[in-house]
C-alpha positions as CSV (number, residue, x, y, z in Angstrom):
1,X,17.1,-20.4,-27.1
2,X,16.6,-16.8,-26.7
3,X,19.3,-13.8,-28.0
4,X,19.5,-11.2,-25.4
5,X,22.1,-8.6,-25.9
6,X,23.9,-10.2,-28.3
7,X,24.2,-13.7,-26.2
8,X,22.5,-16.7,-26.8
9,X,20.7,-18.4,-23.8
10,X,19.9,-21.6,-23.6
11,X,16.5,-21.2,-21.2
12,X,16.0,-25.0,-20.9
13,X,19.7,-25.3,-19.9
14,X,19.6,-22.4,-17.4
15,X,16.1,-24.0,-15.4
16,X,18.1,-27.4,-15.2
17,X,21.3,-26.0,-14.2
18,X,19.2,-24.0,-11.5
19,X,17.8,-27.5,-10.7
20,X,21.4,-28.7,-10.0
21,X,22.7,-25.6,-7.7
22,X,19.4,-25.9,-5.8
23,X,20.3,-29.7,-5.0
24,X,23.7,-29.0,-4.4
25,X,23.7,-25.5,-2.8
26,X,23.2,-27.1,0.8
27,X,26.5,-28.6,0.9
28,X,28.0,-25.0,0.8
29,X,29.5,-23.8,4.3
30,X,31.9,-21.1,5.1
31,X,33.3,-20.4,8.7
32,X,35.4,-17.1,9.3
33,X,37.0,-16.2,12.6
34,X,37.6,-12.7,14.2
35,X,40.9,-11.6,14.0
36,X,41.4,-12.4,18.3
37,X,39.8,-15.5,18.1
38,X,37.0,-15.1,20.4
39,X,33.8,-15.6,18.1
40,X,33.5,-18.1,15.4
41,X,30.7,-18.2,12.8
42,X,29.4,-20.9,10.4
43,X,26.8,-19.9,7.5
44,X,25.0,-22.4,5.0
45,X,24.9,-21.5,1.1
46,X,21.8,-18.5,2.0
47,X,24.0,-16.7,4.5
48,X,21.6,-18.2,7.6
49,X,23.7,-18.8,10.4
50,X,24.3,-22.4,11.3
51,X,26.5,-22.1,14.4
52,X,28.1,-19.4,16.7
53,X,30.8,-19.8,19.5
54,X,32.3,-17.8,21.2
55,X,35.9,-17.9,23.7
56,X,35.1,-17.9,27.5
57,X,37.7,-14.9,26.8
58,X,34.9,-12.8,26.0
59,X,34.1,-12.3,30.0
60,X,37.4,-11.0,30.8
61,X,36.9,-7.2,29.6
62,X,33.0,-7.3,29.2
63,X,32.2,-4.7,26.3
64,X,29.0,-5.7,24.9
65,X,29.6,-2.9,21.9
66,X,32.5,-4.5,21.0
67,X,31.5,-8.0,21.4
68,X,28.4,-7.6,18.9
69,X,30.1,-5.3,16.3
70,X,32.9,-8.3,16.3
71,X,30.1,-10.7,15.9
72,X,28.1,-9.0,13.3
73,X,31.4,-8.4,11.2
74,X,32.8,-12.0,11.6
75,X,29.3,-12.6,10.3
76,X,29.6,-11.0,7.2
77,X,33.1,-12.3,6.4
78,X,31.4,-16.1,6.9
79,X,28.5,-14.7,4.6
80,X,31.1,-13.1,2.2
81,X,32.8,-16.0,1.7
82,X,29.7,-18.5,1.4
83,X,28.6,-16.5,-1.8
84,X,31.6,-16.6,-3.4
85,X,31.6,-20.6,-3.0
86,X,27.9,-20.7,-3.5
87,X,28.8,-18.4,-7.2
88,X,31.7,-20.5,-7.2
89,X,29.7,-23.7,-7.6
90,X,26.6,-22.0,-10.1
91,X,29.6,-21.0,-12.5
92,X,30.9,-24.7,-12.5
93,X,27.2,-25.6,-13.2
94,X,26.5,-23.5,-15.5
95,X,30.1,-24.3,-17.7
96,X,28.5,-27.8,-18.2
97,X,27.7,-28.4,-21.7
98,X,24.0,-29.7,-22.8
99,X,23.3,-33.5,-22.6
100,X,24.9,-34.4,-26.2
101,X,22.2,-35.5,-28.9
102,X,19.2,-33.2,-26.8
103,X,16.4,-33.3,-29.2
104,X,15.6,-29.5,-30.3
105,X,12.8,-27.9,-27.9
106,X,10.5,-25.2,-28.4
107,X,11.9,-21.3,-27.7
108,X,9.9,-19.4,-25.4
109,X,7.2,-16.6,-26.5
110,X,8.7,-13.3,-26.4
111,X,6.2,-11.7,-25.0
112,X,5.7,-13.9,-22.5
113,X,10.0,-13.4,-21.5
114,X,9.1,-9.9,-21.5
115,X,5.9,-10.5,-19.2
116,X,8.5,-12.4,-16.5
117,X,11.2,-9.3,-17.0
118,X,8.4,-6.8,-15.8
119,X,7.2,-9.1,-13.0
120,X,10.8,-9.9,-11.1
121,X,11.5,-6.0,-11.5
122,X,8.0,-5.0,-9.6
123,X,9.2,-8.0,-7.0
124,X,12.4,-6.8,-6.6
125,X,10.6,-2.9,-5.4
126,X,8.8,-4.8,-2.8
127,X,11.9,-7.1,-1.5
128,X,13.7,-4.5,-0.7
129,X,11.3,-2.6,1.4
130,X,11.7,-5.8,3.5
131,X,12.8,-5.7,6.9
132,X,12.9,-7.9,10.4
133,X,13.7,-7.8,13.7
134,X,13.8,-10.2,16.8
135,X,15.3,-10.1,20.4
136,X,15.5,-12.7,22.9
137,X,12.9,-13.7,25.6
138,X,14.5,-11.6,28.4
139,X,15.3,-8.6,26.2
140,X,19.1,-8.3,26.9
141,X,19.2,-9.4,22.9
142,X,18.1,-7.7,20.1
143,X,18.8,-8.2,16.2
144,X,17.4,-6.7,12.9
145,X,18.4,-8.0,9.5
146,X,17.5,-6.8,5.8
147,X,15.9,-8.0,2.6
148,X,19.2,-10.1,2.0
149,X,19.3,-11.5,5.4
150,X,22.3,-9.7,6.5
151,X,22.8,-8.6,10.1
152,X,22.6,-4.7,10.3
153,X,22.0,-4.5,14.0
154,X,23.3,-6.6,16.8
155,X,22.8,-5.0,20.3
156,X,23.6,-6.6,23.6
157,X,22.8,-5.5,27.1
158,X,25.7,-5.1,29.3
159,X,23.5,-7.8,31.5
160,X,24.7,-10.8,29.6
161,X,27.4,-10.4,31.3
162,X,26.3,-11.6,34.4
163,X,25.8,-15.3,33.2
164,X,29.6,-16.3,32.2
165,X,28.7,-19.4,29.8
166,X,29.3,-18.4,26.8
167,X,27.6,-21.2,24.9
168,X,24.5,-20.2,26.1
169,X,25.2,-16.5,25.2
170,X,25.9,-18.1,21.6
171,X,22.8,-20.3,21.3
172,X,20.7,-16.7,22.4
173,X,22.4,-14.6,19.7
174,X,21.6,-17.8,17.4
175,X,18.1,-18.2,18.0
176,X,17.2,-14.3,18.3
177,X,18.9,-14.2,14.5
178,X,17.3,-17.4,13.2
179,X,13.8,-15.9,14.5
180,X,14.4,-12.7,12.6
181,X,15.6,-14.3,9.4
182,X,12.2,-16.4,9.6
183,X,10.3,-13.6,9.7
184,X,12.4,-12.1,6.5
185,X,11.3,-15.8,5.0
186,X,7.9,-15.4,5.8
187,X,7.6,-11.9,4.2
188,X,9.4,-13.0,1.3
189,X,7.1,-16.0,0.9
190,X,4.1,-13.9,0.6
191,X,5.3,-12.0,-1.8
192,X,6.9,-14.7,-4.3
193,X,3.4,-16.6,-4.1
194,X,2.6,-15.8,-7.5
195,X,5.9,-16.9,-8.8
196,X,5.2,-20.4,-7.0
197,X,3.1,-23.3,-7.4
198,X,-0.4,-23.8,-6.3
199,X,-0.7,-25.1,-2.2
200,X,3.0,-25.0,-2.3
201,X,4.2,-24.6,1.6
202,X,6.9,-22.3,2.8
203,X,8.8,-25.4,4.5
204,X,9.6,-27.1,1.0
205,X,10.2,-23.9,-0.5
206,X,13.9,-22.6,-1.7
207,X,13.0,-18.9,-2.1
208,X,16.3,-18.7,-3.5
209,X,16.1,-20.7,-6.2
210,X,12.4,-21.9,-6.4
211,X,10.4,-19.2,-8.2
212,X,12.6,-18.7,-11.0
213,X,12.4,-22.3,-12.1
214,X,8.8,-22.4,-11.7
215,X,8.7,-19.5,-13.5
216,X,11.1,-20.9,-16.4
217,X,8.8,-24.1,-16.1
218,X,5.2,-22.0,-17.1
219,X,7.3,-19.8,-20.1
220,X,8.6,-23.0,-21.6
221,X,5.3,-24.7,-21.2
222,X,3.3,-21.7,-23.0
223,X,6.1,-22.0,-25.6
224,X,5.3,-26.0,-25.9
225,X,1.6,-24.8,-26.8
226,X,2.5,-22.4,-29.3
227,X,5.0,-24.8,-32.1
C-alpha cells in the first residue's frame, strides 16, 4: 500500500477496481430532453453521443441558432448526467472490500510513484491543448469539440431547412460529432502511447481507463523485482 496525504491506498486494489469500471462502464447511458421536447439525446459512459432525434416540430419556426444551442445544451445535460452515473458506479466499485485472505503483495517503489506523478501532469499540458472539428459533406453542418469531448460549437445553415426529415437532419448532426470526437481519440491516442502497451491499436483501446492500469501494472511489476 502507499500513504499519501495521510490516506492509505491500496494500489493493487485501485488497478482491479479500475479493471471492473472499465468492464462495466459501457452499460452506463443517460438521455436528457430539452425542456419543449423537440430534441432528445442519448450518451454512453465517455459522453460520445449514441443517438439524437429530433420532433418534426423543429420545421415549423426554422431557427437554426436556436435549434443547435438547444442541441448542444440538451447534450451537456445527457453528458452531465452520464458522469454522475458513470462516478456513481466507480464509487460503488471502489467501496468493495479486498478479496478476504489476499496474500500480502509487494508496495510500489517510491520513486517510481513519483516518476508516474510527473508523467500524467506533463500529459495532462498536452491534453488540454487538444482540439477537433468536423462538418458534414455538404457544409450546412459544422461542429468543434474539446479535450473532454464536449460540444463547444454547433452551427447550422439555415439550408437544412429545406430538407423537412428530421431523422436525416439527426443522423448528419450525429455523424459530423462522431467524426470530430474520432479525431479528439486519435490525438489523444498518440499522445497516451507511452502510457500503453507495445502494438497496442487504438480500436481495443479505453483511453479512459487504459493507460492508468497499464501504468499501475509496470509500477507494481518494478515493485515485484525489488522485495
Amino acid at each position: 500500500m502507499t500513504v499519501r496525504d495521510g490516506s492509505v491506498v491500496d494500489i493493487w486494489k485501485l488497478r482491479d477496481d479500475l479493471r471492473t469500471i472499465r468492464e462495466r462502464a459501457d452499460t452506463v447511458q443517460a438521455t436528457a430532453e430539452s425542456e419543449d421536447g423537440l430534441v432528445s439525446a442519448t450518451v454512453g459512459s465517455r459522453g460520445r453521443l449514441l443517438r439524437l432525434d429530433l420532433d418534426v416540430r423543429i420545421f415549423r419556426v426554422p431557427d437554426s441558432r436556436a435549434l443547435a444551442e438547444t442541441i448542444r445544451e440538451t447534450l451537456g445535460r445527457a453528458r452531465e448526467q452520464a458522469g454522475e452515473d458513470l462516478a456513481a458506479l466507480a464509487a460503488e466499485v471502489f467501496a468493495t472490500p479486498p478479496p478476504a485472505g489476499r496474500p500480502p503483495r509487494p508496495d510500489p517503489l517510491p520513486s517510481e510513484d513519483r516518476e508516474l506523478t510527473r508523467s500524467v501532469l506533463h500529459l495532462r499540458e498536452g491534453m488540454a491543448a487538444v482540439r477537433s472539428v468536423a462538418e458534414s459533406p455538404d457544409g450546412l453542418i459544422h461542429v468543434a469539440v474539446d479535450e473532454r469531448g464536449s460540444l463547444t460549437e454547433l452551427r447550422l445553415d439555415p439550408r437544412v431547412y429545406r430538407d423537412t426529415d428530421p431523422r436525416s437532419l439527426a443522423e448528419a448532426i450525429t455523424e459530423a460529432l462522431r467524426q470530430a470526437e474520432e479525431r479528439i481519440q486519435e490525438q489523444f491516442f498518440e499522445l497516451l502511447k507511452p502510457f500503453l502497451p507495445a502494438r497496442v491499436r487504438r480500436e481495443e483501446t479505453d483511453l479512459g481507463f487504459d493507460p492508468l492500469i497499464h501504468q499501475l501494472d509496470r509500477t507494481l511489476e518494478r515493485g515485484r523485482h525489488h522485495v
